[in-house]
N, C-alpha and C positions, 0 to 999 in steps of 0.2 A: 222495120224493127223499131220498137218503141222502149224506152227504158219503163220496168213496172214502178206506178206511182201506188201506191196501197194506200186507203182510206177505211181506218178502222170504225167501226162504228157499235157503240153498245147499244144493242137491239134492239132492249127494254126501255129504252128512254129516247127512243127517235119518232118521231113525232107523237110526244106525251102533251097535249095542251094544256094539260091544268094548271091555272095560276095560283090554284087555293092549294099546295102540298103543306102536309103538316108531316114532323118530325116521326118516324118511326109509322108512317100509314100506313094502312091495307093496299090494297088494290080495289079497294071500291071507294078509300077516302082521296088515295091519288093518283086512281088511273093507270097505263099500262100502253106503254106504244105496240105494234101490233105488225107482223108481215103485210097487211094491207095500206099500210102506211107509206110503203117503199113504191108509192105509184107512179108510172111511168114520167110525169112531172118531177118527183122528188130522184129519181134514178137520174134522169139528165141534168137538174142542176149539180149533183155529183160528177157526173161524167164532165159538167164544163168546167169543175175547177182544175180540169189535168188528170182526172184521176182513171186508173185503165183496173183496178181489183177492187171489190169491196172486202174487210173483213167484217163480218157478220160473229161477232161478239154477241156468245151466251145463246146460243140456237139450240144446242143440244138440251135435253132436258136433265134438269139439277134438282138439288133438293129448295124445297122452301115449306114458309109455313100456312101458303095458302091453301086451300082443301080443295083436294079436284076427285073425291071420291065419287060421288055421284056422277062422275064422267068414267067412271072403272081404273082409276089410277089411286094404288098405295098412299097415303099420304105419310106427311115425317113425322116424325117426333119433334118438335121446337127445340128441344135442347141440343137436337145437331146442325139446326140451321142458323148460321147464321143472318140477322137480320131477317125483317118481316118475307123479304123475296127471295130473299140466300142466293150464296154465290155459284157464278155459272160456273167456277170449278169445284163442284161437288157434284159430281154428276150421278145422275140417280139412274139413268135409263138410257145405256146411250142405242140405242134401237128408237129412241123417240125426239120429239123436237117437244122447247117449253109450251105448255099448253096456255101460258101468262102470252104468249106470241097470238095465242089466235082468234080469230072475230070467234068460231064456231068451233068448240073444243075438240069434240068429237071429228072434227076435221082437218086437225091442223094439222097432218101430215101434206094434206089436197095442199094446205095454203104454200105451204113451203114448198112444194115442188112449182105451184104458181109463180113463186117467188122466182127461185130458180130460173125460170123461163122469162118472167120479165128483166131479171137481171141481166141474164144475157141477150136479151131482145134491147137493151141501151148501149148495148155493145160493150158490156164491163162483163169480167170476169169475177166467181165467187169465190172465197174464201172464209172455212169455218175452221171453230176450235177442235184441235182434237186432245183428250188430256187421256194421255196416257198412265201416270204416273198413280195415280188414285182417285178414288172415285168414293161418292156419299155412305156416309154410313149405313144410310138407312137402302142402300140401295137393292134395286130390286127391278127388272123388264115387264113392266106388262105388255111391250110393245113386242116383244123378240119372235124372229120364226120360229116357225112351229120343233124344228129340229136344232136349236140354239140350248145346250146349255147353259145354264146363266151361272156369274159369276160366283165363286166359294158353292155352289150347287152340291161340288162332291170333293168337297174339301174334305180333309184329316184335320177334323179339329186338336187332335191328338198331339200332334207334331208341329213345332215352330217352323221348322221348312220343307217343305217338299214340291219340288219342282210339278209338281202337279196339281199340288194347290194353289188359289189363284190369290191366297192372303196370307198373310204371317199368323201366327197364335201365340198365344203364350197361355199355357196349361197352366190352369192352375189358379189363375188370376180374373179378377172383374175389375170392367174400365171405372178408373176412380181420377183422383186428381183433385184440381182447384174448380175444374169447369160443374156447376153444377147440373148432372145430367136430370134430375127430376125422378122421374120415374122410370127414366131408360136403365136399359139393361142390358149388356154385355158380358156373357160367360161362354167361353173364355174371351177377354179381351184381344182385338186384333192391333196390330202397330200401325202407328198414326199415320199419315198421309207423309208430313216432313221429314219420314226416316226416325221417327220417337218409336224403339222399342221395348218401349214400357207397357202398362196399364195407367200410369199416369200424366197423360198430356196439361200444357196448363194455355191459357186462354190463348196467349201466346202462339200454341203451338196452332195446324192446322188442324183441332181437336174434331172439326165435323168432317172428317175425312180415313178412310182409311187407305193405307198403302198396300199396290198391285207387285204379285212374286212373277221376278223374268229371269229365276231359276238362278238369283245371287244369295249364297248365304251369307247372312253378313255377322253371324254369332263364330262364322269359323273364318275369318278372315277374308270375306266377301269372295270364298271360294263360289266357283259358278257350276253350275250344272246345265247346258244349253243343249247337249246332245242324250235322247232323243229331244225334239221342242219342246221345251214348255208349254203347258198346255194354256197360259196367258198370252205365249205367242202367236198361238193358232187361232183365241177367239178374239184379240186384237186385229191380225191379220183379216178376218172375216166381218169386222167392224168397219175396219176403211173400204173393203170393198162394197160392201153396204152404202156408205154416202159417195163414194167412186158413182157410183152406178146410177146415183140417183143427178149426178150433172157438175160435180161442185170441180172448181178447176185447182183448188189447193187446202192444203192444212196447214195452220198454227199449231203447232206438237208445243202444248203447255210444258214448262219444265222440262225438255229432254230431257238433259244432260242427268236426269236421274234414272232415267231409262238407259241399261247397256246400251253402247252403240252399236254392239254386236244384232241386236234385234233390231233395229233402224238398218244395217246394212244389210237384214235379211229382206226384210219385209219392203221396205223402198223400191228393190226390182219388181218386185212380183207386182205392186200396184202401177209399178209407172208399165210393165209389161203388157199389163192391159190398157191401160188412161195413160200415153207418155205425156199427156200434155199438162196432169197433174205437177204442179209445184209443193215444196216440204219448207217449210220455214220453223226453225228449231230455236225455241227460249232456252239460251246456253249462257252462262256466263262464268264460267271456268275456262280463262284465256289458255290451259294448259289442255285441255281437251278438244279445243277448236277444228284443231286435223285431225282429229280420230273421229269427230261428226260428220265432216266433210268430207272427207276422203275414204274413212272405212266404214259410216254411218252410212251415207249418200245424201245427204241433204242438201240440198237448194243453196239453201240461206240461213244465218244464223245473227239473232240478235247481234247491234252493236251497241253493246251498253255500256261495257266496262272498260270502254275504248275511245269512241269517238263522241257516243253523248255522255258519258261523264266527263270528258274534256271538254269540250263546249257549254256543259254547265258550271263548269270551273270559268270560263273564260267571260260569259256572258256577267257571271257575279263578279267579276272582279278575283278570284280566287286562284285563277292560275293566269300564264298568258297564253299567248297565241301561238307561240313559237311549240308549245306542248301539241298542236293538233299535230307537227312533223312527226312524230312521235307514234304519233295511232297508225298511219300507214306506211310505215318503218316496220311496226312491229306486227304489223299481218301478214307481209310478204306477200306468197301465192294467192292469200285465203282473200284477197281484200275482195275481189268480184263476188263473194260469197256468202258476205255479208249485207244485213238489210239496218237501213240505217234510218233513226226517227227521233225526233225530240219530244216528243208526247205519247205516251199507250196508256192505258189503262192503269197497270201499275206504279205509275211514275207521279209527279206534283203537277199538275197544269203552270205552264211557263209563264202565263199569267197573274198567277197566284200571288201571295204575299211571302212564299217559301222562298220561292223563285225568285223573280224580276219585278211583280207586281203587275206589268200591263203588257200587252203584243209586242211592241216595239220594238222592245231592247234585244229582244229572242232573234228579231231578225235576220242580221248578219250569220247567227248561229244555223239558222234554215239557210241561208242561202251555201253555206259551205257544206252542211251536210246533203244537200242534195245534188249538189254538182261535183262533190269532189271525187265521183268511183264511178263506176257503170251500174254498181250494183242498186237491187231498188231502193224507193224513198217512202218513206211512210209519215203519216200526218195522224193525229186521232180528234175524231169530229166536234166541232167547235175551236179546235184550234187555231184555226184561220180567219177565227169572228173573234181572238183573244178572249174565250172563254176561261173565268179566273179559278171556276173550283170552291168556291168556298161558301158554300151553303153548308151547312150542317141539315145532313137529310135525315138522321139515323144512325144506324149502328156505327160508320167507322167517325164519325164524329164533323168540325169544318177541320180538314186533314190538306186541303187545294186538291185534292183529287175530285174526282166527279164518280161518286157511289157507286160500286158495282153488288150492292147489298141489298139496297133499298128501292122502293118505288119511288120514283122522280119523276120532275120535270125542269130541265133546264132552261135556262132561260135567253141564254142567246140563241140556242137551235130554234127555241117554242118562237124565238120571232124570227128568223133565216124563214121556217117553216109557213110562215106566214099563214096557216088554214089553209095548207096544201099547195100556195101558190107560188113560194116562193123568190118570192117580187123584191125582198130589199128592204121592202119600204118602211117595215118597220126597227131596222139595223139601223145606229145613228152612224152618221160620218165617220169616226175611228174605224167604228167595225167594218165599213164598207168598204173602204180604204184597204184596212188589213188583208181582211178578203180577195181583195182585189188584186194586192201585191203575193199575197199565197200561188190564186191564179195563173197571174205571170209566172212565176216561178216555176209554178211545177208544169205548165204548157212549154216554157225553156227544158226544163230536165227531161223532159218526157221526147222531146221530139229532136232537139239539137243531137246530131248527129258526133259532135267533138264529144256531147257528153255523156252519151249511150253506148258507143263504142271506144272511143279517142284512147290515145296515152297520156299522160297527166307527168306535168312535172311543177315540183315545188319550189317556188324563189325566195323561201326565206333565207335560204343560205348566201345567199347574193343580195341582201336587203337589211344591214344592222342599223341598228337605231342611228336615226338624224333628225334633223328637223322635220323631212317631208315622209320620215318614215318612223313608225313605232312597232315594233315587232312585236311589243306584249297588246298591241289594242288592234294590231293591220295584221290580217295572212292574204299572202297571194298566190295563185296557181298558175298555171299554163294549163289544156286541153285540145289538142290537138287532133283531128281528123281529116285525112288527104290535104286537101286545100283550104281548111278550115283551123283559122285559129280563135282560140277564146281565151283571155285574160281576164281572171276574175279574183276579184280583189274583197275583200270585207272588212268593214270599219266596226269595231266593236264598241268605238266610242262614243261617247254624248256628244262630242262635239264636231262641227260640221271641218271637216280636213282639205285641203290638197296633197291628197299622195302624189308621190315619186314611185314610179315603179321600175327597179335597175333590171332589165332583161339579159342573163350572162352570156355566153359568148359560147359557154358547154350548152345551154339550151338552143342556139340557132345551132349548133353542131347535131344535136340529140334529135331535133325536128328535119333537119336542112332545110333552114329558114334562112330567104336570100333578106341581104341585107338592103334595104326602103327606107327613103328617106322622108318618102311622103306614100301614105297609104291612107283609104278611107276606113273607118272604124264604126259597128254603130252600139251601141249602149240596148243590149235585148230588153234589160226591164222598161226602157223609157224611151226606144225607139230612136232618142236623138242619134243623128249622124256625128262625125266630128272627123279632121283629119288629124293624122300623127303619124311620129317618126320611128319606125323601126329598127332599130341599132341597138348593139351592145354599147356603144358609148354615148348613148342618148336617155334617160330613163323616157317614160311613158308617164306623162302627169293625167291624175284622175279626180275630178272634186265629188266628194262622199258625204252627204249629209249625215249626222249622229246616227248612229244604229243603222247602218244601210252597204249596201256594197253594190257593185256594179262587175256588167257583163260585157265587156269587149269583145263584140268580132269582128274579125278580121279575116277580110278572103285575100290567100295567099296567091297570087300569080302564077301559073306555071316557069320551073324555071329554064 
C-alpha cells in the first residue's frame, strides 16, 4: 500500500516549447502543449518524482476563442471566454475532450484514450476534472450519444425553477451588467455560474458561466426538490459514467460544495458500484460542511485549504506560528484521513512567487509537514519542485504569481525540465535541480514509509515551549509511528541554520509503548546519514537543521 502522491498538471502548457510567447497569443503565435506530449519518457520522469496519480488539468472541452468550426464543433462567442484559450471551467461539451489537446482534431478522442493507456502503462494512475457546478455559456454537445439529451434542451424557459430544468431563468430579463457582451445575446437571462441571480454579473463575477439546477430553489429559501431526480442528476450521473468507462481512476469535482451533498451521496455509489477503484476528491472549503461531504456525500477526499495550507502559508511568511498547524488537526478530528493536502494548485499563488516567499526554499519545511503529517494524499502542482515563480504576465489574468489557466503559454522551467522530450536536467540550473531533487526524496519518503501511509501521529508541541534549542513559532515536531517503526520529524521554518532539542514526553512512549533506549541507531531519510541517539523521556533528541529544512528520523524500534 502506497500513500497517493497527486501531480497536477495543466494540460495545455506541458510541453509547450515556444520561447517567443507574446502577451494575449493565439495558438498559432504561442503554441499549444498536446496529449502526445505525455510520452512514455515524460510519464516516468513523473512517476520517478514519487508520484502514483496524475491530474490531468482542463481535458474536458471548454469554451475559447479559437475556431474549430471547420472540424464540426460550435464555436463561442468572445465575449464569454474568457482569454484567448478560456478557462477549463467553462465547459462547453462535456461528452468531448479540448480539441487545443490534439495533434489530429478530428481524433482527439483516439488520442486521449491513447493517453489513458500510456498512463497507465507507467504505472500511474489518471485523474480529470469534473465540474459540476456550471458549465459555458455558450454551451452546447456536438460530441453527445445519440440518445443524450443536452443540457436546458427542454428547459421552461418560462420559470425560474423547476427541478427539471437543467438552468435557472429569470423571465423577463437580458443578460446585461458591466461585462461587455458584444453582440451576444441572452433572452431570458440564465444565473451566473457563482450563484449571481441576476441578469447582471460584473467582471468580477464568473460572467462566462452559467449555473447547473440540482433541484435547490434558492428564491424560496433554497427549498429542495430532489424527489423524483432531478433531471441534472440523471445527465450528471451518465456523464461520469461516460469517462468511468473510458479508464480514468478519479475525479476532481470543481467546487463541490456548491453542488448538494445529497447528489454526491447518491451518485458516488452508483459509480464506485461499477469502478470501486474510482477515487472522488471534492474543492470544499466550507469547514462547516466537511462531514456532510464525507460522510453523507461520499467523497474520497476534500481540499485542505482552509486549514493546513492556509496555516503553513501563514507560517512560512512569518504571519503566524507554528504552533497554529496543532490547530489544523485538532480541528478535523475523524475527517483528517479525508483530506488531500497541497501547497500549490492551480488556483493558488506559486510559493515561489514574489506574493509568496519569493523562491523554493523557504516553502520547504512547509512541504515537508504537509506531506508527512496524515496518511491522507499529497499533492504537488507541476513546476513546483523546479520553484517555478509564476510571474509572467501571459494575458488575461495579468503577472498575478499564478501560472495562467487562461492563456496559451509556455513555461519556462517545465520548457527546460522538458528538455525536447528528454528530460535530462541539463538544462535546470543548480537551485532548480537541487530543489527537485529534494521534492523527490520527499515524496519517495511519504509515498512508501510505511509510519507515514499508515502510522499514528502524535504532536510534541505540547512538551516543547520555547528555549534556547527550541522555537515553537519557527520549529513543529511530530512523532509517526508504525509497528516497529518510528519517525521523528521535525521542521525548521527558519533562515537560520539551528540545533534543535526535541523533548520526547513520557505520554508518548506510554501512547506508542516505546521502551525506553539509551542508545539506538537513527537515520535521517532525506540525507541518508546514520547517527546514534538516546531515547528517553528525560533526554531530548538533538537535531541540526539547516535554514528552511527539516529532517526525518528513523528509528527501528526493538521488539519488546
Amino acid at each position: 500500500m502506497n500513500k497517493i502522491i497527486l501531480y497536477q498538471i495543466f494540460t495545455r502548457l506541458f510541453g509547450n516549447d515556444n520561447t517567443q510567447c507574446v502577451a494575449n497569443g493565439s495558438i498559432e503565435q504561442n503554441g499549444c502543449g498536446k496529449f502526445a506530449n505525455f510520452t512514455p519518457e515524460a510519464l516516468a520522469a513523473i512517476k520517478e518524482l514519487g508520484v502514483t496519480h496524475v491530474w490531468y488539468t482542463g481535458v474536458i472541452e471548454h469554451a475559447t476563442q479559437t475556431d474549430y468550426s471547420a472540424q464540426g464543433i460550435r464555436p463561442d462567442h468572445k465575449a464569454t471566454v474568457k482569454g484567448k484559450a478560456g478557462s477549463p471551467y467553462a465547459i462547453k461539451d462535456y461528452y468531448d475532450v479540448d480539441p487545443d489537446l490534439a495533434t489530429d482534431v478530428p481524433g482527439r478522442m483516439k488520442e486521449f484514450n491513447q493517453l489513458v493507456k500510456r498512463t497507465h502503462a507507467a504505472g500511474l494512475k489518471m485523474i480529470i476534472d469534473f465540474v459540476p457546478n456550471h458549465v459555458a455559456r455558450c454551451y452546447h454537445s456536438d460530441a453527445k450519444p445519440k440518445n443524450v439529451v443536452d443540457l436546458g434542451e427542454k428547459d421552461d424557459t418560462t420559470q425560474f425553477f423547476s427541478p427539471k430544468n437543467n438552468f435557472y431563468y429569470l423571465p423577463g430579463t437580458t443578460l446585461g451588467g458591466e461585462v461587455d457582451w458584444q453582440d451576444y445575446t441572452e433572452t431570458p437571462a440564465r444565473a451566473t455560474g457563482n450563484n449571481r441571480f441576476d441578469a447582471y454579473p460584473s467582471r468580477n463575477d464568473w460572467y462566462e458561466t452559467v449555473k447547473l439546477n440540482y433541484g435547490v430553489n434558492y428564491l424560496e429559501g433554497e427549498r429542495t426538490e430532489f424527489y423524483p431526480f432531478p433531471s441534472t442528476w440523471l445527465k450528471m450521473r451518465d456523464i461520469l459514467l461516460y469517462w468511468a468507462k473510458k479508464g480514468v481512476d478519479g475525479f476532481r469535482c470543481d467546487m463541490a460544495e456548491m453542488v448538494p451533498f445529497q447528489f454526491w451521496g447518491w451518485v458516488i455509489p452508483i459509480i464506485k458500484e461499477k469502478y470501486p477503484h474510482i477515487i472522488f476528491i471534492a474543492e470544499v472549503y466550507n469547514t462547516w460542511e466537511y462531514y456532510n461531504y464525507v460522510k453523507h456525500g461520499k467523497f474520497d477526499y476534500l481540499y485542505d485549504k482552509v486549514g493546513l495550507y492556509d496555516t503553513l502559508i501563514g507560517v512560512i511568511r512569518h504571519q503566524q506560528s507554528a504552533t497554529d498547524i496543532t490547530r489544523c488537526w485538532q480541528n478535523l478530528g475523524e475527517l483528517r484521513s479525508h483530506m488531500l493536502h497541497f501547497m500549490e494548485n492551480h488556483d493558488e499563488q506559486r510559493l515561489a512567487s514574489d506574493f509568496i516567499v519569493g523562491h523554493g526554499r523557504p516553502a520547504l519545511p512547509a512541504m515537508l509537514v504537509s506531506a508527512t503529517i496524515d496518511t491522507c494524499p499529497t499533492m504537488i502542482y507541476f513546476g513546483q519542485e523546479l520553484g517555478e515563480r509564476g510571474m509572467d504576465q501571459e494575458g488575461y489574468s495579468g503577472r498575478d504569481g499564478r501560472t495562467t489557466i487562461f492563456d496559451y503559454w509556455s513555461v519556462d522551467t517545465l520548457r527546460r525540465w522538458h528538455d525536447g522530450g528528454t528530460f535530462s536536467g541539463r538544462e535546470l540550473n543548480d537551485g532548480e535541480r537541487d530543489l527537485q531533487a529534494y521534492y523527490s526524496r520527499l515524496l519517495h519518503i511519504a509515498r512508501d514509509e510505511k509510519a507515514i501511509v499508515e502510522g499514528d501521529f502524535f504532536d510534541l508541541m505540547y512538551a516543547n515551549p520555547h528555549s534556547v534549542h527550541f522555537n515553537p513559532h519557527r520549529h513543529y515536531a511530530f512523532l509517526r509511528k508504525c509497528e516497529g517503526e518510528l519517525l521523528l520529524i521535525v521542521a525548521n521554518f527558519d533562515a537560520h541554520d539551528t540545533d534543535v532539542k526535541v523533548h520526547i514526553p513520557s505520554h508518548a512512549f506510554d501512547y506508542f509503548e516505546l521502551p525506553t533506549l539509551y542508545s539506538i541507531e537513527a537515520t535521517e531519510l532525506l540525507t541518508g546519514t546514520a547517527t546514534a541517539l538516546t531515547l528517553s523521556p528525560e533526554q531530548p533528541i538533538e537535531v541540526t537543521l539547516p535554514g528552511y529544512s527539516g529532517a526525518i528520523l528513523k528509528l527501528q524500534i526493538p521488539e519488546c
